[in-house]
C-alpha positions in Angstrom: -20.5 -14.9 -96.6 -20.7 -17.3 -99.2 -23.9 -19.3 -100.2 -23.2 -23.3 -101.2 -23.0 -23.1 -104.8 -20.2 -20.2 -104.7 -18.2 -22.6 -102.6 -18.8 -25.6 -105.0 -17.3 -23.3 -107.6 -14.5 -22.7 -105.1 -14.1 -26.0 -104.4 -13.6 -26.7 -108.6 -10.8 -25.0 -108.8 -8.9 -26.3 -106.1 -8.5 -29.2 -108.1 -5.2 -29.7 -109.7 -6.2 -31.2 -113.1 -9.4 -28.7 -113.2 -8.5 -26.8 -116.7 -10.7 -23.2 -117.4 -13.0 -25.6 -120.3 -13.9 -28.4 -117.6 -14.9 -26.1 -115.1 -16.4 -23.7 -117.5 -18.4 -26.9 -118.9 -19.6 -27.9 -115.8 -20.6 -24.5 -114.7 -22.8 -24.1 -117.9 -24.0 -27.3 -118.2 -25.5 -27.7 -114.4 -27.6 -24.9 -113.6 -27.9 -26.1 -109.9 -24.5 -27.7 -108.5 -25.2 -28.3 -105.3 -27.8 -30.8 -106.4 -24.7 -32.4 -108.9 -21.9 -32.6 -105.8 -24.6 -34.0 -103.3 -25.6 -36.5 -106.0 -22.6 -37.3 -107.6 -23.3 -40.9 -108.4 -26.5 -40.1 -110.2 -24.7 -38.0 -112.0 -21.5 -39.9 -113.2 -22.6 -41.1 -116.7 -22.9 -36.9 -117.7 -19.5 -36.2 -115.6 -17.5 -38.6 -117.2 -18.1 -36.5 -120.5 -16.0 -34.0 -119.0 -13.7 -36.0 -116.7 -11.9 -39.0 -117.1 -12.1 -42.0 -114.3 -9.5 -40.7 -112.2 -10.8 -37.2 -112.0 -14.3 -38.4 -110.9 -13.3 -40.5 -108.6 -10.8 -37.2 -107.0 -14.1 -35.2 -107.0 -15.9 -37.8 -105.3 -13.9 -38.7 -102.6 -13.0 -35.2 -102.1 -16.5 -33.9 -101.7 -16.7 -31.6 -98.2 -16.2 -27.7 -97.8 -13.3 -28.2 -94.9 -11.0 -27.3 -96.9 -13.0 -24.4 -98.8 -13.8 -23.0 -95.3 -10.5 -23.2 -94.5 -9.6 -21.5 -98.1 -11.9 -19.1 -97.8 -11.0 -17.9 -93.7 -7.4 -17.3 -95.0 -8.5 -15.0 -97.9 -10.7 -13.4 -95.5 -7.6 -12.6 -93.0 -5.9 -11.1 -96.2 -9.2 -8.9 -97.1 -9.1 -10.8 -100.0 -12.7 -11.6 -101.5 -13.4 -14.5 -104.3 -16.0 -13.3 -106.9 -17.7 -16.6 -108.7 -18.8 -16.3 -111.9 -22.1 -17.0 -110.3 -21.9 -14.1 -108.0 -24.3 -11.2 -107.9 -21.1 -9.2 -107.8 -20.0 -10.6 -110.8 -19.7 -7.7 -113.6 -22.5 -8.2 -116.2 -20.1 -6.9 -118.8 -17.9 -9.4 -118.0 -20.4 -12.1 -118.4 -20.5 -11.3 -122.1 -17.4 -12.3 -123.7 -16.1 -15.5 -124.9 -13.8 -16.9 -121.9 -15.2 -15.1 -118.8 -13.1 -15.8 -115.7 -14.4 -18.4 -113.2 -13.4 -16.6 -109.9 -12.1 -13.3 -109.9 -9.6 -12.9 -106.5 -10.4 -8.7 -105.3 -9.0 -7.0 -102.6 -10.5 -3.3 -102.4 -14.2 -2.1 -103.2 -15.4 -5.1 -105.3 -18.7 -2.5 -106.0 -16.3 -0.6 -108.6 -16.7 -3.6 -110.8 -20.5 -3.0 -111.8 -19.3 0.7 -112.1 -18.8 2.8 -115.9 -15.5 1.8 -117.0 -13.2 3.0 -119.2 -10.1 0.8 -120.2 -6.7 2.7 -120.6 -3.4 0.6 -122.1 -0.8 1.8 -123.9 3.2 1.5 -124.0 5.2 0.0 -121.0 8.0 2.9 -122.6 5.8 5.9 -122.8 7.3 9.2 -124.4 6.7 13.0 -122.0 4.0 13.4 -124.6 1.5 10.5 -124.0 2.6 10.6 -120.4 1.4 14.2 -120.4 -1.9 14.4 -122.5 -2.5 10.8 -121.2 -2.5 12.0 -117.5 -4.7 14.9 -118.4 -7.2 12.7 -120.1 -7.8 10.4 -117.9 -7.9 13.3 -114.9 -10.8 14.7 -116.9 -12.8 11.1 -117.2 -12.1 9.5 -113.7 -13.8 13.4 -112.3 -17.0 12.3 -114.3 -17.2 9.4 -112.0 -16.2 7.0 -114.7 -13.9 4.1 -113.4 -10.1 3.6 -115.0 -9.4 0.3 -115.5 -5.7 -0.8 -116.3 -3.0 -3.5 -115.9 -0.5 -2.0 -113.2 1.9 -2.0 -115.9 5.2 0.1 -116.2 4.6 3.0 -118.7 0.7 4.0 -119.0 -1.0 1.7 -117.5 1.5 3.3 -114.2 0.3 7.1 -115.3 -3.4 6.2 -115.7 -3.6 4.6 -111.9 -1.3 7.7 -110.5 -3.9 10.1 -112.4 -7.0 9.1 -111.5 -5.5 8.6 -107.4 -4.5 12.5 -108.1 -7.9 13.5 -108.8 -9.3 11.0 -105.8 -11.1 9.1 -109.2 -11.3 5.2 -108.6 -9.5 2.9 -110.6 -9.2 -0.9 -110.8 -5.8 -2.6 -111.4 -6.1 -6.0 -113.4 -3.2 -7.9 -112.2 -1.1 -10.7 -114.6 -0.4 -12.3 -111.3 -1.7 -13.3 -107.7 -3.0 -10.3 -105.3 -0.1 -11.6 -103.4 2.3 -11.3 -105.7 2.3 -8.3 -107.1 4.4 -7.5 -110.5 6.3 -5.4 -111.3 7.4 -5.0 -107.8 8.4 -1.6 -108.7 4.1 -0.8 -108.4 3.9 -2.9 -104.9 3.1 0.7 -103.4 0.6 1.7 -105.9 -1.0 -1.4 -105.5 -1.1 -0.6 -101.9 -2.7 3.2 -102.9 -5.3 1.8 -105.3 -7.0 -0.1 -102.3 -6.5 2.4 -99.4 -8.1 4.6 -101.8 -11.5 3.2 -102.9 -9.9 1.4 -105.9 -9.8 -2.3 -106.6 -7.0 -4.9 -107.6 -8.3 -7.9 -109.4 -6.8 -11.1 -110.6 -8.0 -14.8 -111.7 -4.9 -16.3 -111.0 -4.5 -17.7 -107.0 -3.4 -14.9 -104.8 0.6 -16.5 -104.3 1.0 -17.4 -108.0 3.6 -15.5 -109.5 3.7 -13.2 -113.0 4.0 -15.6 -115.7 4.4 -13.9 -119.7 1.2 -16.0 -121.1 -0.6 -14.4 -118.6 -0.4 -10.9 -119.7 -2.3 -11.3 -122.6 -4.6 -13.8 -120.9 -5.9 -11.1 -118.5 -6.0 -8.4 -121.0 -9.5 -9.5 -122.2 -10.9 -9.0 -118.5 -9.2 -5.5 -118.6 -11.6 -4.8 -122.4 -14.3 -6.8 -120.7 -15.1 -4.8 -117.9 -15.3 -1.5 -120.0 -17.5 -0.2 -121.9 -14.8 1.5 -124.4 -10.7 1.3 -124.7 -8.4 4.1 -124.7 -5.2 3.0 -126.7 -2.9 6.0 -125.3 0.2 4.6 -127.2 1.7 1.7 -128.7 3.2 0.2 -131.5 1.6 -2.8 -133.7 2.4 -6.0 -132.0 2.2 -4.6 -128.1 0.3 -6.0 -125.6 -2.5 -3.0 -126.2 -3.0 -4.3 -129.5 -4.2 -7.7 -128.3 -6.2 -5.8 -125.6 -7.8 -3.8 -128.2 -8.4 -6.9 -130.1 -10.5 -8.4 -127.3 -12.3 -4.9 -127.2 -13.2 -5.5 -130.7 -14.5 -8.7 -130.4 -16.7 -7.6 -127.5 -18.2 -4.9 -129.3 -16.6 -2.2 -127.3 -15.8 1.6 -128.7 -12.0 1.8 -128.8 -10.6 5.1 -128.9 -6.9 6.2 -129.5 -4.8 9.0 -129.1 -3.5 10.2 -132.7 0.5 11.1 -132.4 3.4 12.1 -135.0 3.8 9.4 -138.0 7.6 8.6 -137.0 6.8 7.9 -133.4 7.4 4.0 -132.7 5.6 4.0 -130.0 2.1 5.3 -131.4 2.2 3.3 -135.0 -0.2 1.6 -133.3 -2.0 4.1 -132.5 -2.2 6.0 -135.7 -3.0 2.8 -137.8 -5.9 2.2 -135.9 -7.5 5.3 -136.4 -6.8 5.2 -140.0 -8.1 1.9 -140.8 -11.2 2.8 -138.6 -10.6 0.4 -135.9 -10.6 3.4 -133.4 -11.9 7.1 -132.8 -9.3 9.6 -132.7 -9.1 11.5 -129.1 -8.4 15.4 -129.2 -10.0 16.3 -126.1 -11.5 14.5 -123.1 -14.7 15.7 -124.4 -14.1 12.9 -127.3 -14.5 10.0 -124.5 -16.7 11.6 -122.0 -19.4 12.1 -124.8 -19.6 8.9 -125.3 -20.1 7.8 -121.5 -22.9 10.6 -121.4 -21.2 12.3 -119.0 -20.3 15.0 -120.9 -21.6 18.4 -119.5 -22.4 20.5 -122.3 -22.0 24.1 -122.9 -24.6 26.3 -120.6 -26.9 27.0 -122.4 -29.2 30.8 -122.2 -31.7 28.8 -119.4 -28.2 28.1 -117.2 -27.2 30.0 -114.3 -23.2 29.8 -114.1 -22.8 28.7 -110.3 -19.4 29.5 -109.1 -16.7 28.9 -106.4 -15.4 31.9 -105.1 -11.7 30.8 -106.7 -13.6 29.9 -109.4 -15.5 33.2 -109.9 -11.8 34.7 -109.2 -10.6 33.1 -112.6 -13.7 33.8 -114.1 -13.6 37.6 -113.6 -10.1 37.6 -115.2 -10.5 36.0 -117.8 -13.5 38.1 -119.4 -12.5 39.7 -122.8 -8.6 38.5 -122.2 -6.8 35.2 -122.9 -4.4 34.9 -120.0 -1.3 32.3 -119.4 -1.1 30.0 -116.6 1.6 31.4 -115.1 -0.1 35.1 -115.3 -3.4 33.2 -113.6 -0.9 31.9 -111.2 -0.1 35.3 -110.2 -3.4 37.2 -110.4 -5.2 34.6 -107.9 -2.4 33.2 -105.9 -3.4 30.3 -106.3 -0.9 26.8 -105.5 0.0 25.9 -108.8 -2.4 22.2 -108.1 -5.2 23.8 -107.3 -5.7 26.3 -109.9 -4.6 23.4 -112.6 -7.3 21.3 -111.1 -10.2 24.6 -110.8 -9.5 25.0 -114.2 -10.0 21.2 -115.1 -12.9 21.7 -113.5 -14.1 24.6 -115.4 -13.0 23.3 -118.9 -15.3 19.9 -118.0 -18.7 22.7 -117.7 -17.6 24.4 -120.9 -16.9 27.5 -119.0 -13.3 27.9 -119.8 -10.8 26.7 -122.6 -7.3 25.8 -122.7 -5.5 26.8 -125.9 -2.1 26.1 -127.3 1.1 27.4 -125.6 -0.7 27.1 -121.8 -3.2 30.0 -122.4 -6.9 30.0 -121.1 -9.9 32.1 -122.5 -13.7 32.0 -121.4 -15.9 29.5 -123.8 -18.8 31.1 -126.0 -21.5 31.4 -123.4 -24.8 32.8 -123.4 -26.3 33.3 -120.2 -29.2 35.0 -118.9 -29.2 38.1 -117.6 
C-alpha cells in the first residue's frame, strides 16, 4: 500500500512537462505535500516559482488519485513496486548524492536495496582474463552476504550478475531502460533469473520506455550510489565505468580496480586509476572484503577449525603437500563445481590457499591442540 504523500509524488511525475529540477524542487521545498495539493490555491504565489501559468493550472485541474490508483493497480499486476524518494524503502545511501532519483520502478526484493553493496562495472568487451578473475572475485564477495550491484550490461556487468546467481549471492540489476523493456535483449533471461532468484531489477525511467544512450550514464550514478565501494574490473579511459567511477568519487565511495598488463586497451582505465590513486589495486578478494568487514581472518591459536566432512577430506590431503586441482579432483571425487566452490569456501576462512598454476596448499595456521 501506499500512504498519500507517496501517491502525490506519483502523481508529479505523470505530468508531461514535470522535469527531475521541478519535481525535485517541490519535493524539497514542501515538507508536507498533501497539505500543498489539497491547498493548491493558498499555495500558488510559491508554485508559480517553479511552474509557469499553464503548468499550475494542469496541476490544479488535474488534482485526484483516479488515475494514480489506476497507475499504481497496473504496476501491481506486473509485480512491479514504485519506491518514492520519500519511502522508508528508499536507500539511505542513495539519499546522499547530488541528483537522487525521484521514484525508483523495482520488480524483485526491494529489501536488497538497504543491503551492503558493492558496485561492479567494467568493459561491455571483456578479455578471458577479467572475465575469469572477475567471476571469481565477485563469487568470493556476494558469499559474504555483500550485494553486487551492476548495469545488466554485455561484458562484465553480464559475468558479475551470472557469478553471484552461481553462488545463490543477490544481486541488483540497474537498468538504462523501463522494467518492461529490458536492454540488451540478449539479458531478457537474466533479467528474468535475477528476480526469481532473490535479486532486484531497478530503473527510474517508466517501466515501457525504451533504452535511450543518455541514459546510460544517467543511471550510472544510482549504480555508485547504492554502494558503498566500486569495483572497476576493466575498462579503458573514456568508458562508461569511468563516468561510473566518477560519480563514486564524488560520493565519497572507495573505488577499487583490478590492475592488468600495460598494453591491454581494455584495462588503461584500470591501471591509470590505480596509479594516480584514484583506486585501490585488487589482488585477492581479501582486498574488497576487508574493507566491507566481512573479511574472516586467519584462525587464530583460540580457533577450533570446524569442518565438513568434504571439507575435512581436502583438508587431510593437503597437510605438508601442495596439490593440483585436478590431483584434488581425483583424491576426493569430488564434481569438479563442488570441490571449486569447498575450496572457495575454505580460502574465504584462511584455511587453504590457491597458488599459481591451479595448485592449493594449507594456510599458516596455529591451532590448539
Amino acid at each position: 500500500m501506499y500512504n498519500k504523500e507517496e501517491k502525490y509524488i506519483i502523481w508529479l511525475t505523470t505530468f508531461d512537462f514535470m522535469s527531475y529540477k521541478k519535481a525535485k524542487s517541490l519535493i524539497d521545498n514542501y515538507e508536507n505535500l498533501e497539505e500543498v495539493f489539497c491547498n493548491l490555491s493558498n499555495h500558488k504565489s510559491e508554485l508559480l516559482k517553479i511552474f509557469d501559468e499553464s503548468e499550475y493550472n494542469e496541476l490544479k485541474n488535474n488534482n485526484n488519485f483516479l488515475y494514480v490508483d489506476r497507475l499504481i493497480n497496473n504496476y501491481e499486476q506486473l509485480k512491479i513496486e514504485i519506491v518514492t524518494i520519500r519511502s522508508n524503502t528508499y536507500p539511505e545511501l542513495l539519499q546522499e548524492i547530488s541528483s537522487p532519483p525521484i521514484l525508483l520502478y523495482c520488480k524483485g526484493d526491494i529489501s536488497l536495496l538497504k543491503s551492503e553493496c558493492l558496485a561492479v562495472v567494467g568493459s561491455r568487451r571483456c578479455t578471458k582474463y577479467g572475465s575469469s578473475v572477475g567471476a571469481q572475485i565477485v563469487k568470493d564477495v556476494s558469499s559474504s552476504n555483500i550485494t553486487i550491484v551492476s548495469g545488466l550490461a554485455e561484458g562484465i556487468d553480464t559475468v558479475a550478475h551470472k557469478s553471484c546467481l552461481e553462488v545463490n549471492g543477490k544481486t541488483i540489476a540497474v537498468l538504462g531502460s523501463g522494467l518492461l523493456s529490458i536492454f540488451p535483449t540478449s539479458n531478457i533471461n537474466l533479467a528474468n533469473q535475477i528476480v526469481e532468484k532473490g535479486g532486484l531489477l531497478v530503473s527510474e525511467y517508466k517501466p515501457n520506455e525504451p533504452a535511450l544512450n543518455f541514459h546510460f550514464p544517467i543511471r550510472n550514478r544510482i549504480i555508485a550510489g547504492l554502494s558503498k565501494a566500486i569495483f572497476v574490473v576493466e575498462a579503458n579511459e573514456k568508458s562508461g565505468s569511468m563516468h561510473t567511477k566518477n560519480y563514486a568519487l564524488e560520493y565519497n565511495r572507495e573505488v577499487f580496480s583490478l590492475p592488468a598488463r600495460i598494453n591491454d586497451i581494455y584495462s588503461i582505465g584500470c591501471n591509470k586509476i590505480i596509479q594516480n590513486g584514484q583506486a585501490r589495486m585488487v589482488l585477492s578478494s581479501s582486498d574488497i572484503l576487508e574493507f566491507y568487514d566481512k573479511f574472516i581472518d586467519k584462525f587464530s591459536k583460540n580457533k577450533v577449525l570446524e569442518l565438513t566432512i568434504d571439507e575435512q577430506i581436502i583438508y587431510d590431503n593437503l597437510v605438508g603437500q601442495e596439490l593440483h586441482f585436478d590431483d584434488l579432483l581425483k583424491i576426493t571425487k569430488l564434481e569438479t563445481k563442488n570441490l571449486a566452490t569447498l575450496l572457495m569456501r575454505m580460502e574465504l576462512k584462511g584455511i587453504v590457499e590457491k597458488i599459481p598454476g591451479n595448485y592449493y596448499m594449507l594456510k599458516d595456521l596455529k591451532l590448539d591442540n
